[in-house]
C-alpha positions as CSV (number, residue, x, y, z in Angstrom):
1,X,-4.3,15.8,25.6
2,X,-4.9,15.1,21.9
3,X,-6.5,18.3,20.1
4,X,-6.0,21.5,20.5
5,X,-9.2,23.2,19.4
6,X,-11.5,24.8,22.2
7,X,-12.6,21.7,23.6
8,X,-9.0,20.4,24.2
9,X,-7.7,23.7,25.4
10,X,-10.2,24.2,27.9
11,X,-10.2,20.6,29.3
12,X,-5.8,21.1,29.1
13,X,-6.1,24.2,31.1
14,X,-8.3,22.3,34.0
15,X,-5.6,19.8,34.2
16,X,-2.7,22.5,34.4
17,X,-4.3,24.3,37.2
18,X,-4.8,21.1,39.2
19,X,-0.8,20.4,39.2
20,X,-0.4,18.0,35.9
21,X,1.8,17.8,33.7
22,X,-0.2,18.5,30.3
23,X,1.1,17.6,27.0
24,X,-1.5,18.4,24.2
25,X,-0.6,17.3,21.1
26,X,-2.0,18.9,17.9
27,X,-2.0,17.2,14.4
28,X,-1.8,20.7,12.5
29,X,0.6,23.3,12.7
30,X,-0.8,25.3,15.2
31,X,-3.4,25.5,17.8
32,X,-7.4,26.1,17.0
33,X,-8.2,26.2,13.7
34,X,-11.6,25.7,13.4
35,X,-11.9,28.2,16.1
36,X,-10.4,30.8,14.6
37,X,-12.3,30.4,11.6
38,X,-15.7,30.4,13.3
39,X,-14.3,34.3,14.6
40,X,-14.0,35.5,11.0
41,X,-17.5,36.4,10.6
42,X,-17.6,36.9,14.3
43,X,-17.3,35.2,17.1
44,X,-20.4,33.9,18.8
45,X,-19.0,32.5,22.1
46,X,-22.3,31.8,23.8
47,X,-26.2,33.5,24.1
48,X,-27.4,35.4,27.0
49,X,-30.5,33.9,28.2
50,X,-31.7,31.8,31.2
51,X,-29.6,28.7,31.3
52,X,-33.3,26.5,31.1
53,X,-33.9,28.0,28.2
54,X,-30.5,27.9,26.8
55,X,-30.2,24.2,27.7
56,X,-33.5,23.1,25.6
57,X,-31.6,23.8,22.7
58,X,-29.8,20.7,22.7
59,X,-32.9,18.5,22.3
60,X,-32.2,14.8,23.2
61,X,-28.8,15.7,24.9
62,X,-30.3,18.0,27.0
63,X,-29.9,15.7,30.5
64,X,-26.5,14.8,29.3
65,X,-25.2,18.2,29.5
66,X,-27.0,20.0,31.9
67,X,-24.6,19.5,34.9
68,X,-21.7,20.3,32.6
69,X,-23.8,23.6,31.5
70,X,-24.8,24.4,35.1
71,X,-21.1,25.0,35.9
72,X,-20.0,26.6,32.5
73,X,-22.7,27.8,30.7
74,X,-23.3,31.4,29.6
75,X,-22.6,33.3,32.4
76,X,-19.1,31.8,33.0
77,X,-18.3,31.6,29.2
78,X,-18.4,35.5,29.4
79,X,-16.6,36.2,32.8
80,X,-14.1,33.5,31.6
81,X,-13.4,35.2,28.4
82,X,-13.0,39.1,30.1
83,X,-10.5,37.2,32.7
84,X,-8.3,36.8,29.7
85,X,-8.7,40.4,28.9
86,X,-11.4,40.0,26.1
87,X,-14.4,42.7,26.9
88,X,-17.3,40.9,25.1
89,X,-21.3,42.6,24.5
90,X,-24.5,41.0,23.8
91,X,-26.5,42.1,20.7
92,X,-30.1,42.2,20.1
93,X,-30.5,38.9,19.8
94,X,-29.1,37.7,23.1
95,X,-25.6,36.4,21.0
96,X,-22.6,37.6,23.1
97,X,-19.3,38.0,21.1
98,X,-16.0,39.6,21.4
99,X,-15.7,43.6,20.9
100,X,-12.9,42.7,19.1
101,X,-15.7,40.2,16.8
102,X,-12.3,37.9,16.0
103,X,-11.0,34.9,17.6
104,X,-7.8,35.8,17.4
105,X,-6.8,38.1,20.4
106,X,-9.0,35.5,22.4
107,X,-6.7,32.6,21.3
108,X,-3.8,34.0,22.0
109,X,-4.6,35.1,25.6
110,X,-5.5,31.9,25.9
111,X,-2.3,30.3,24.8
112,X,-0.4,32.5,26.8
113,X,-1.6,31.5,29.7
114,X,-1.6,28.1,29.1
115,X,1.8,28.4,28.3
116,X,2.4,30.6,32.1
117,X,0.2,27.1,33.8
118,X,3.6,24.8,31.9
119,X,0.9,23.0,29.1
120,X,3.1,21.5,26.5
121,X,1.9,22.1,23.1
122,X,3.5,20.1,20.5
123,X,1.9,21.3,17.0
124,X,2.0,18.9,14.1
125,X,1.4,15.6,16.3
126,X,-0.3,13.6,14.6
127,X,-2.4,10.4,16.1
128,X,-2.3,7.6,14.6
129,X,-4.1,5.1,16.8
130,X,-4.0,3.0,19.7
131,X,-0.8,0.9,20.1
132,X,0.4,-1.8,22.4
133,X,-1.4,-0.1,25.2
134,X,-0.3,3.3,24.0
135,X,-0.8,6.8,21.8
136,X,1.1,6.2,18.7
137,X,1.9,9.7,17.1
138,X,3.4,10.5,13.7
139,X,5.7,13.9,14.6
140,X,8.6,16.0,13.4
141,X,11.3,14.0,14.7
142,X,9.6,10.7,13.8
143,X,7.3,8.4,15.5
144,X,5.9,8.3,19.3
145,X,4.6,6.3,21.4
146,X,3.4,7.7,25.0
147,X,1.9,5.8,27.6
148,X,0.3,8.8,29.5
149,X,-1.4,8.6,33.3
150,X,-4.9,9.7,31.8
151,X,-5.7,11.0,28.3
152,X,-8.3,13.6,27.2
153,X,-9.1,13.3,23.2
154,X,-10.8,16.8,21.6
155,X,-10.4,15.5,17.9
156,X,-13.6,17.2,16.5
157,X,-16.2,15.9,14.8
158,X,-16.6,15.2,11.0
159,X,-16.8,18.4,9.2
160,X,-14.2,20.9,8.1
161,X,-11.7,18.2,7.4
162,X,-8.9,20.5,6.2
163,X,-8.5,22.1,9.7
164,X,-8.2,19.1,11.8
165,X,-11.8,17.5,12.0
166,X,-11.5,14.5,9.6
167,X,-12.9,11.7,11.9
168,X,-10.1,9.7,11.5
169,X,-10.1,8.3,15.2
170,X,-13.6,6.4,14.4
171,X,-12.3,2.6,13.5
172,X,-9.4,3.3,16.4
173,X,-12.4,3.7,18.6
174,X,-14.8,1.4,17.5
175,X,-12.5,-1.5,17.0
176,X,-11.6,-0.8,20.7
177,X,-15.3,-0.9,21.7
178,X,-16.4,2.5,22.1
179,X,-19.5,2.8,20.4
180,X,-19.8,5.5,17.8
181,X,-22.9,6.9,16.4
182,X,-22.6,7.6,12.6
183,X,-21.8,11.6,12.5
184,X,-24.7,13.3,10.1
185,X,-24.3,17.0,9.0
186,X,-25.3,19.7,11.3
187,X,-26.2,23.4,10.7
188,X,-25.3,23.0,6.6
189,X,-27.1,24.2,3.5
190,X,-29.0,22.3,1.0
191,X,-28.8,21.8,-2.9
192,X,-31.3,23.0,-4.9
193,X,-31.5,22.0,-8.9
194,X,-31.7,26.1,-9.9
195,X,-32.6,26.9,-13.7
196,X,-30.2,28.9,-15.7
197,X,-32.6,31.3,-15.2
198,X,-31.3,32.0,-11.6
199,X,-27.5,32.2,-12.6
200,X,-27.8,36.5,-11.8
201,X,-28.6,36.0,-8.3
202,X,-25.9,33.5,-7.0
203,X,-24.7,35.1,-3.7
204,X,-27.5,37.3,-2.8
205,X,-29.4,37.5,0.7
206,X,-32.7,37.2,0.8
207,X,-34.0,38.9,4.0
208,X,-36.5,39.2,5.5
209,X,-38.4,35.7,5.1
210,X,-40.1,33.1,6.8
211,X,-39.1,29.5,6.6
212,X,-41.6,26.5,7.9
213,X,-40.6,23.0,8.3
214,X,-42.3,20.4,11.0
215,X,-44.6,22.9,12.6
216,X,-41.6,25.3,13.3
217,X,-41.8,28.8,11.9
218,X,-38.3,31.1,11.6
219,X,-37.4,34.1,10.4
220,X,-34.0,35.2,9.6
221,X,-31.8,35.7,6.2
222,X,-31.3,32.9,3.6
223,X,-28.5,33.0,0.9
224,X,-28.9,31.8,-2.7
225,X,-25.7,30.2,-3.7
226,X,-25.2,28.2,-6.6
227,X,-24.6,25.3,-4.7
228,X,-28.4,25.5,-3.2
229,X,-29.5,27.5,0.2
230,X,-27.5,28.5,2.8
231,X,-27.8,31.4,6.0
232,X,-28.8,31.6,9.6
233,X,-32.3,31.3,8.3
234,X,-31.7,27.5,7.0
235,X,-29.5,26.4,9.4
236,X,-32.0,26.9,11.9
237,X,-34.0,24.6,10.2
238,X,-31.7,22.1,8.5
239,X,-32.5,19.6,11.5
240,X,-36.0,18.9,10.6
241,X,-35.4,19.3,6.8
242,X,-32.3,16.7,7.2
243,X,-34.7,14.2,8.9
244,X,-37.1,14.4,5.6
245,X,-39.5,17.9,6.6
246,X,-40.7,19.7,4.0
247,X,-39.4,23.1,3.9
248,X,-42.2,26.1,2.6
249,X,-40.9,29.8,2.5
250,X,-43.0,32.8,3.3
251,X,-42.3,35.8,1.0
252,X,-43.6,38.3,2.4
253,X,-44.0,37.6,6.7
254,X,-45.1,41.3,7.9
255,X,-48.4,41.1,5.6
256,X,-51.4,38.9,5.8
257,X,-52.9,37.0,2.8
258,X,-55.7,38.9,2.7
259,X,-53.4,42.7,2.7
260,X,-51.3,40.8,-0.5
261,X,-54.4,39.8,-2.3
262,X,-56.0,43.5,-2.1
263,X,-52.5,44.6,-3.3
264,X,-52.4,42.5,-6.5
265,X,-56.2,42.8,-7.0
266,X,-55.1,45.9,-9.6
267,X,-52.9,44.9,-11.7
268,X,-53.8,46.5,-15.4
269,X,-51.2,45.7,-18.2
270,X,-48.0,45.9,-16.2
271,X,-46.1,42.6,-16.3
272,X,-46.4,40.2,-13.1
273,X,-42.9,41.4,-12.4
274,X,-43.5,45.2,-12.3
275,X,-47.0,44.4,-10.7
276,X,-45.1,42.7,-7.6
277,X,-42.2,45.1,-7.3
278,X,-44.7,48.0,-7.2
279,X,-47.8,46.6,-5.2
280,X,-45.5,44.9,-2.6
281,X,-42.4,46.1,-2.9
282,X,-40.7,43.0,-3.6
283,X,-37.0,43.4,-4.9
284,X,-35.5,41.2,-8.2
285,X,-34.7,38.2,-5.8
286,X,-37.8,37.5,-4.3
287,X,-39.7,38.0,-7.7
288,X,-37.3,35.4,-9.7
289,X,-37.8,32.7,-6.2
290,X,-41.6,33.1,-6.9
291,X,-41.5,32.4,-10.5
292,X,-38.7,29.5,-9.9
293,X,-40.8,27.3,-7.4
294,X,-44.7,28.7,-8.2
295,X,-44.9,28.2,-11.6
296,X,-47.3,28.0,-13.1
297,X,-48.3,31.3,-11.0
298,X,-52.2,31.3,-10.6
299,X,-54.0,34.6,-9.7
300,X,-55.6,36.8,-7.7
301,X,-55.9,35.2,-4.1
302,X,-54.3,31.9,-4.9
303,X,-51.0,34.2,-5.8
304,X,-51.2,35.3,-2.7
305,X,-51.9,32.2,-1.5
306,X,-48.1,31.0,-3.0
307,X,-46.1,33.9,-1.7
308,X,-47.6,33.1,1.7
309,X,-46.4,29.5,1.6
310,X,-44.0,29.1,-1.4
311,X,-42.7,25.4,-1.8
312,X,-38.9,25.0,-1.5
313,X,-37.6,22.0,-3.6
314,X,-34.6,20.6,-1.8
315,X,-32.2,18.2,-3.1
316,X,-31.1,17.3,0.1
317,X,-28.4,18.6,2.7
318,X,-24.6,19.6,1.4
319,X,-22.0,16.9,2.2
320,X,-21.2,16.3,6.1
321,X,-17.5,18.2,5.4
322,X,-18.9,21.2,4.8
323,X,-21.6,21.5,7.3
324,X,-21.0,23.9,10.4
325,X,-21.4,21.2,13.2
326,X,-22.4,17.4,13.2
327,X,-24.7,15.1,14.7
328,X,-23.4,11.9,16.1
329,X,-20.2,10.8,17.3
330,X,-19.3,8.8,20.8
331,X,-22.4,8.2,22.6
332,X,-24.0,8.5,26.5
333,X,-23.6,5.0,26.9
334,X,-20.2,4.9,26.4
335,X,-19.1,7.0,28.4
336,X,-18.9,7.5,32.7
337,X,-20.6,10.2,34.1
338,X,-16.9,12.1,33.9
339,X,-16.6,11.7,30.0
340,X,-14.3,9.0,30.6
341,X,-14.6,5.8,27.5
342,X,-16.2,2.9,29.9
343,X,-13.6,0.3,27.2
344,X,-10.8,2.5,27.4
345,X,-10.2,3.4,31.2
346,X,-7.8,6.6,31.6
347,X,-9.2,8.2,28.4
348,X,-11.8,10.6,28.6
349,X,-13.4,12.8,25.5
350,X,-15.1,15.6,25.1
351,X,-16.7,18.4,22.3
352,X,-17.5,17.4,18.7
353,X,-16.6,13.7,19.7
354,X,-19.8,13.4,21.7
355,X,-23.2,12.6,20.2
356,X,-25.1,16.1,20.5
357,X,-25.9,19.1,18.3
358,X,-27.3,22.3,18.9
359,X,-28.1,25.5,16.3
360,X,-25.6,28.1,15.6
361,X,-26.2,30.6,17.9
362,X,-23.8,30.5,20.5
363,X,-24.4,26.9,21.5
364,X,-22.1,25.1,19.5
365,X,-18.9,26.7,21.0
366,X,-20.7,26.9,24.7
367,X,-21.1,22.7,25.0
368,X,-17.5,22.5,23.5
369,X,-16.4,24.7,26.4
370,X,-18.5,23.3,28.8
371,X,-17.6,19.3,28.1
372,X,-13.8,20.3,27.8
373,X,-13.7,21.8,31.4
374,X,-16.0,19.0,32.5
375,X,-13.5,16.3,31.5
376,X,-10.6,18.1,32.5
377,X,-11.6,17.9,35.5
378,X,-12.4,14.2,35.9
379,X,-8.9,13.8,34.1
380,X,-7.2,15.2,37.0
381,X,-9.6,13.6,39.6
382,X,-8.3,10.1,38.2
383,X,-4.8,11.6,37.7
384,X,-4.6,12.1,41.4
385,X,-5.8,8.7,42.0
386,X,-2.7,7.2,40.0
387,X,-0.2,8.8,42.4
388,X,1.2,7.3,45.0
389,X,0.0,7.9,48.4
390,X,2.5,9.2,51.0
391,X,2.2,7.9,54.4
């Protein structure tokens, strides 16, 4: 097993409770990193709702996973997380986390009993590529070579590089004839050329906004950094506005255009600032976004017009190593029905190495689960094949 994020743990742990012998070998100094950084602003293992609708969210990979969701989806992500001790809840949205909100306490239940099914985990194991038939690791003691019965790889996608998802295992791959789809960024912000004018406001939400992109229509919070956009809000979005839709914000979503342009109507001597903050209560923020993107700002109805649909001038997405997720990586074709690589027989993969994406949400960490367990599984189905019969 090479990678120890959640992927690699759960498909480890599949293999352990069918009777192998499990070494997972993990290139940083100890076990899920990325993990345990997705917990520090809480842990969103999975989202309660119907597992149709819940499946839908992975678009094009929707066939592809649905008999791996159908046996771990949201349901069994939650009993599977209270068996190791973790109580979780579902908030208003449907998102179901941890009462504890880290990932932490999860992780090292997990470990633990990982540990009690005799896994092996040798931290700061790095792989270095296929040799002579073999695993060649850089470790501690030197280099390694292991010719294992069946191997699982949960190396992660391309994003977050400094905790273990560097994409390194690409050319490896490729020049052994897996085909690889190039990784894009998933779930990321985007840069926006701000005017000095804008400086004040780095790191402020904006709530309570619309965005628009390809006939979609979200709601949900949207942070100005200094950098560009970032926030649940964009993230929703940043797959249509990655493939080239234009993105248009809607200042003011609980009012009509007709309500604003009665509001505005009056507006005497005060300044356009003052007239906005007092006719529709619209705080600092919002007022300096209008005058940013709607100069020059027109008038009466065609004001409201503008805060209704307020052009967003993207650069384009932030680089692929700081995105949340990816798109891309080792595709259906290449793979059996068990996650095994139809070039490299005996290796299976599974998580961020596969070519899906979903949204944040609960999805992300859901399909890692899911594909891990899924190719554990066939692992140890194969496994069992390799060993002798007794007559």
């Amino acid at each position: 097993m090479i990678g120890a994020g959640p992927a690699g743990l759960m498909a480890a742990g599949e293999l352990a409770a069918a009777g192998v012998p499990v070494v997972v070998a993990e290139a940083k100094a100890s076990a899920g990193r990325k993990f345990l950084m997705a917990g520090k602003s809480g842990l969103n293992l999975t989202k309660d709702e119907p597992l149709p609708a819940f499946s839908a969210h992975y678009a094009e990979a929707e066939t592809w996973l649905a008999p791996m969701l159908a046996e771990f989806g949201p349901a069994e992500v939650q009993a599977w997380a209270q068996g190791l001790g973790q109580v979780v809840f579902t908030g208003s949205t449907g998102r179901v986390f941890p009462l504890a909100m880290k990932a932490s306490p999860l992780l090292r239940a997990w470990l633990g009993q990982l540990a009690a099914l005799g896994v092996d985990l040798r931290t700061r194991w790095r792989w270095l590529g296929l040799e002579g038939g073999g695993f060649r690791f850089d470790t501690p003691e030197g280099p390694a070579v292991l010719h294992p019965a069946v191997t699982v790889l949960a190396l992660g996608g391309a994003s977050w590089a400094r905790l273990g998802s560097d994409a390194a295992w690409v050319p490896w791959l490729a020049a052994a004839g897996v085909e690889v789809a190039p990784f894009r960024p998933a779930n990321m912000g985007f840069g926006v050329d701000w005017s000095p004018y804008m400086d004040r406001h780095f790191g402020q939400p904006l709530k309570a906004v619309a965005l628009m992109a390809a006939g979609q229509r979200v709601r949900g919070e949207v942070v100005v950094s200094a950098r560009g956009l970032e926030g649940g809000g964009i993230y929703a979005m940043s797959r249509a506005l990655r493939d080239g839709a234009t993105l248009v914000m809607d200042l003011a979503p609980d009012r009509t255009e007709a309500d604003i342009a009665a509001r505005l109507s009056q507006r005497g001597r005060a300044s356009l600032g003052t007239h906005l903050r007092k006719a529709l209560h619209f705080d600092p923020l919002r007022i300096a976004l209008l005058q940013e993107w709607g100069r020059p700002l027109p008038g009466g109805a065609a004001l409201a017009a503008r805060i209704k649909a307020l052009p967003v001038p993207l650069t384009g997405p932030r680089p692929l190593d700081e995105a949340i997720s990816v798109a891309g990586g080792i595709t259906r074709a290449a793979l059996t029905d068990g996650l095994e690589m139809r070039a490299l027989p005996g290796t299976f993969a599974t998580g961020e190495m596969l070519d899906w994406e979903a949204p944040t949400g609960g999805y992300l960490l859901t399909a890692c689960f899911a594909t891990g367990r899924w190719a554990g599984r066939a692992a140890a189905r194969q496994f069992a094949g390799t060993l002798p019969q007794v007559r």
